[in-house]
C-alpha positions in Angstrom: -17.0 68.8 20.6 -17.3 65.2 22.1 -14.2 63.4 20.8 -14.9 59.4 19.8 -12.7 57.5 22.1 -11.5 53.8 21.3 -9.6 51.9 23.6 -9.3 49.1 21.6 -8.0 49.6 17.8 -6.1 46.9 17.5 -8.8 44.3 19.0 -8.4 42.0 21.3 -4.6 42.2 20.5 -3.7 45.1 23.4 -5.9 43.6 26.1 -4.3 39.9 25.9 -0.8 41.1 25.4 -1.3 44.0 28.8 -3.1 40.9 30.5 -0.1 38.8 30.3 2.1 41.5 31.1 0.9 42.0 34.2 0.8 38.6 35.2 3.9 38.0 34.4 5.1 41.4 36.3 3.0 40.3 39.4 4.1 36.4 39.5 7.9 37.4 39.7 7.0 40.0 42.1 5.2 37.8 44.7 7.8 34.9 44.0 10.5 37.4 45.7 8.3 38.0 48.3 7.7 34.3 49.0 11.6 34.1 48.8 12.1 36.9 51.1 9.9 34.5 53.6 11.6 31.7 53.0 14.7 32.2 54.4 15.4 35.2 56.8 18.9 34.5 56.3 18.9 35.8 52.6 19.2 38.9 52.0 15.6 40.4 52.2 16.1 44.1 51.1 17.2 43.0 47.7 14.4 40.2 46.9 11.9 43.1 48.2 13.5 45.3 46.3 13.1 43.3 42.9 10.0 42.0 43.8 8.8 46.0 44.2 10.5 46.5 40.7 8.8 43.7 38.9 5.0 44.8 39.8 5.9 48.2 38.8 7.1 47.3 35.7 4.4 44.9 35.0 2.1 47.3 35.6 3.9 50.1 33.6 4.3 47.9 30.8 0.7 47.1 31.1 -0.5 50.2 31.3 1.6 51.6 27.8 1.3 48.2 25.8 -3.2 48.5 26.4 -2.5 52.3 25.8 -1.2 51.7 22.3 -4.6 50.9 21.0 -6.0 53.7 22.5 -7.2 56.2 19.9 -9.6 59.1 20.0 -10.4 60.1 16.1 -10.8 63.7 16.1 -7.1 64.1 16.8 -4.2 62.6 17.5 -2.3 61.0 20.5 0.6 61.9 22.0 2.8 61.5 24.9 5.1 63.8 27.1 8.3 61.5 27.9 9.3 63.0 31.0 5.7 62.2 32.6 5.6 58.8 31.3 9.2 57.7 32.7 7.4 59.4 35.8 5.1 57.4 35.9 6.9 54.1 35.8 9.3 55.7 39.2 5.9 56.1 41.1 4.9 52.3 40.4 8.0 51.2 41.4 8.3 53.5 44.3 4.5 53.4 45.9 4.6 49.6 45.1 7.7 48.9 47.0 6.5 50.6 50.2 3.6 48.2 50.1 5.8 45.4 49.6 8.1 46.0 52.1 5.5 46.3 54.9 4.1 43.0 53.6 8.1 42.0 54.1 8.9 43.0 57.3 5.5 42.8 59.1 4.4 39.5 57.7 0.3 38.5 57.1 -1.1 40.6 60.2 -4.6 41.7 59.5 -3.4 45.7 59.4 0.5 45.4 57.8 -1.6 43.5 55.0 -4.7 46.2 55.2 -2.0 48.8 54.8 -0.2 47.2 52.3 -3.2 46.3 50.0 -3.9 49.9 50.1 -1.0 51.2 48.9 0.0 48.9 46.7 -3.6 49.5 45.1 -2.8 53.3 45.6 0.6 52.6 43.6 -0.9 51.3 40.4 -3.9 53.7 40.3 -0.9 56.7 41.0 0.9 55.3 37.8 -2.3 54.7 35.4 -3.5 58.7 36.3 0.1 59.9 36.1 0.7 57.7 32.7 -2.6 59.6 31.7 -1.5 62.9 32.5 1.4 62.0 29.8 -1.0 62.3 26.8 -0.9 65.7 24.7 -3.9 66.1 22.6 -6.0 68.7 21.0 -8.3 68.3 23.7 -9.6 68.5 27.6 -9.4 65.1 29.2 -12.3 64.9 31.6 -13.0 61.6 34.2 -16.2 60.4 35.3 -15.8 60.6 39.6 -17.6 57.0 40.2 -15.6 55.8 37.5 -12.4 56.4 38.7 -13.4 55.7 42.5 -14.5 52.5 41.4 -11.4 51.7 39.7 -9.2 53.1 42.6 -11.4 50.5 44.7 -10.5 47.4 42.1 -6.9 48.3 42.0 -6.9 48.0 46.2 -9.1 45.1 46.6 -7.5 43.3 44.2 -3.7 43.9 45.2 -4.9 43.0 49.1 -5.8 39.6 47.7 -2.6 38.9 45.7 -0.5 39.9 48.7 -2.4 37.8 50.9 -2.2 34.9 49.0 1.6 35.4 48.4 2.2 35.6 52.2 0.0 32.6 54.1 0.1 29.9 51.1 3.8 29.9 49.6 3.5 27.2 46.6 4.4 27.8 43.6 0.7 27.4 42.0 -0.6 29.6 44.7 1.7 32.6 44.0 0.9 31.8 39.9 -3.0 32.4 40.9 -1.9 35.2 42.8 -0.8 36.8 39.6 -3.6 36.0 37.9 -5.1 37.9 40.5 -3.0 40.7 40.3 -3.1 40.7 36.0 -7.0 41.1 36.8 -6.6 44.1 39.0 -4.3 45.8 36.9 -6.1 45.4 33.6 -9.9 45.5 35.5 -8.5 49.0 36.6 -6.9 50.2 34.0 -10.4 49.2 31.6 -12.5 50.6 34.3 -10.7 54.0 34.6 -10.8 54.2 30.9 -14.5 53.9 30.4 -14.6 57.0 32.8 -12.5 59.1 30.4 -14.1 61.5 28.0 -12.3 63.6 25.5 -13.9 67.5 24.6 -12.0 67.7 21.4 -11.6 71.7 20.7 -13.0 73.6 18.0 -10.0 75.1 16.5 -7.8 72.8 14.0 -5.1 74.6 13.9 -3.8 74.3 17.6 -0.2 72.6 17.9 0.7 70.4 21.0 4.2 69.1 22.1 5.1 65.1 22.6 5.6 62.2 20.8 3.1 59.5 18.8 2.5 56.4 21.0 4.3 54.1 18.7 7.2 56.4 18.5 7.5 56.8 22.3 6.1 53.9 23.7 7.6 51.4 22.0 11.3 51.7 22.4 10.6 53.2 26.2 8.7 49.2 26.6 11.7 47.2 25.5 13.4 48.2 28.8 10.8 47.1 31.6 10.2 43.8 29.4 14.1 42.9 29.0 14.7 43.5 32.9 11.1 41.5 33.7 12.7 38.9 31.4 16.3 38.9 32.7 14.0 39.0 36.9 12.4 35.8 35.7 15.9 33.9 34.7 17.0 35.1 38.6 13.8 33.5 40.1 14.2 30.5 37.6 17.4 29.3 39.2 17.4 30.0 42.8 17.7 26.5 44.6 15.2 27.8 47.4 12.3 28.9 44.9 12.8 25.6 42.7 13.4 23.0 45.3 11.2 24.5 48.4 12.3 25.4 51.8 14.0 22.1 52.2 16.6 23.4 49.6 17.8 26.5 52.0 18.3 24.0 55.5 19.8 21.2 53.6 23.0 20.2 55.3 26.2 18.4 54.7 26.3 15.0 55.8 28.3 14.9 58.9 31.5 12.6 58.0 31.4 14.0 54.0 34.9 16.9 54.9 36.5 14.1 56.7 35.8 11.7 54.1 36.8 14.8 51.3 40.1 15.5 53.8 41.4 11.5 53.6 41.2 11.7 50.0 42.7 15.0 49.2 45.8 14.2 51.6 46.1 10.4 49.7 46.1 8.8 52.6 45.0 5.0 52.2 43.1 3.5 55.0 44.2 0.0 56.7 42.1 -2.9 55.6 40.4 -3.8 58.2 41.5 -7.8 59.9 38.3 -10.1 60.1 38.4 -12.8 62.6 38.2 -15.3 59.8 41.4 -13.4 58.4 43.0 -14.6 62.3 41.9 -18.0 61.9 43.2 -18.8 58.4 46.6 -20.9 58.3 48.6 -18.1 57.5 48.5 -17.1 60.9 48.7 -20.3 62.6 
């Protein structure tokens, strides 16, 4: 029997809140990368490496928060736990490899062909895997151009948001970026879901194993959204992000450690003897 999918129970709720989830996961992202760029002093593994881990949990957290209002009415929805914490260690791994070629081989044509692709690879890995996690009386079947198509948005999209975040470095720039990046996640993950059709089976007395989505995914979201949170207070307050490249190359002025040195040791300097001083009466 043809189950009656809807993706959107809760309204218009879901899609703004997944939106904004992956924007926010892709604008700290591409703000580490730019910081990475910056200044090839810093140290570049780490900024990759949380700029990796912010998309992937923007995209996780996107995936789960529009997947709560997903609902198919001839049974219920449930999820496996191990395949859904799975699921977020692909994002996070696939997506770092992308972002550490953009790192290390800069805007070339191919580093940023190759990075586009897996990077879009990465979050069509996770949304598949994060729908392998659902337990339901039911076969799960995908429309081929559907998903293709979706794959496609996912790498087109990503290729533009990494492009963007490597030639044009302003903040506004890398905020567009992530708008960009917010429509590739959420285009992809709506677009693979209008490929999905559920053949609910016949028999009502079948039992399946995992959890309800608001029993699972909620508590399992609080963790990607507090470390996306505590990512953005990092970027917040880095002198090189908030003040430019000017911030990381600005040096002391040349004379302020002997100036700092005369006044730690007390030393008084001589007033210095004008000529009118010489010509007064008192040295006549």
């Amino acid at each position: 029997m043809e189950g009656t999918v809807d993706g959107f129970r809760y309204g218009a709720v879901t899609p703004v809140a997944a939106y904004l989830m992956a924007c926010l996961g892709g604008a700290l992202g591409l703000r580490c990368i730019v910081r990475s760029l910056l200044n090839t002093r810093s140290w570049k593994p780490g900024w990759l490496a949380l700029g990796a881990a912010s998309i992937g949990c923007g995209i996780w957290t996107m995936h789960f928060i529009a997947m709560t209002g997903f609902h198919v009415e001839e049974t219920r929805v449930r999820y496996d736990a191990a395949t859904t914490v799975l699921s977020l260690v692909v994002a996070v791994a696939v997506v770092g490899i992308g972002v550490f070629i953009v790192g290390y081989r800069g805007p070339g044509r191919g580093p940023l062909a190759v990075a586009g692709v897996v990077t879009g690879l990465g979050v069509a890995a996770m949304h598949y895997l994060g729908m392998a996690a659902m337990r339901l009386h039911g076969d799960i079947g995908y429309d081929p151009v559907g998903v293709v198509l979706s794959v496609l948005i996912a790498i087109a999209a990503a290729t533009a948001a990494l492009w963007s975040a490597v030639t044009v470095r302003g903040l506004v720039t890398s905020l567009g970026a992530s708008l960009v990046m917010g429509v590739a996640v959420s285009g992809m993950h709506y677009t693979g879901m209008a490929a999905v059709s559920i053949q609910v089976h016949d028999t009502t007395g079948g039992t399946w194993e995992g959890d309800s989505a608001l029993s699972l995914l909620l508590p399992m979201l609080l963790g990607p959204v507090v470390f996306l949170l505590l990512a953005g207070v990092v970027i917040m307050f880095d002198p090189l992000l908030v003040h430019g490249e000017r911030a990381g190359n600005r040096k002391p002025a040349p004379h302020a450690g002997r100036s700092a040195d005369v006044r730690v040791a007390g030393a008084v300097p001589a007033p210095r003897t004008s000529r009118h001083d010489t010509d007064s009466p008192s040295h006549r």
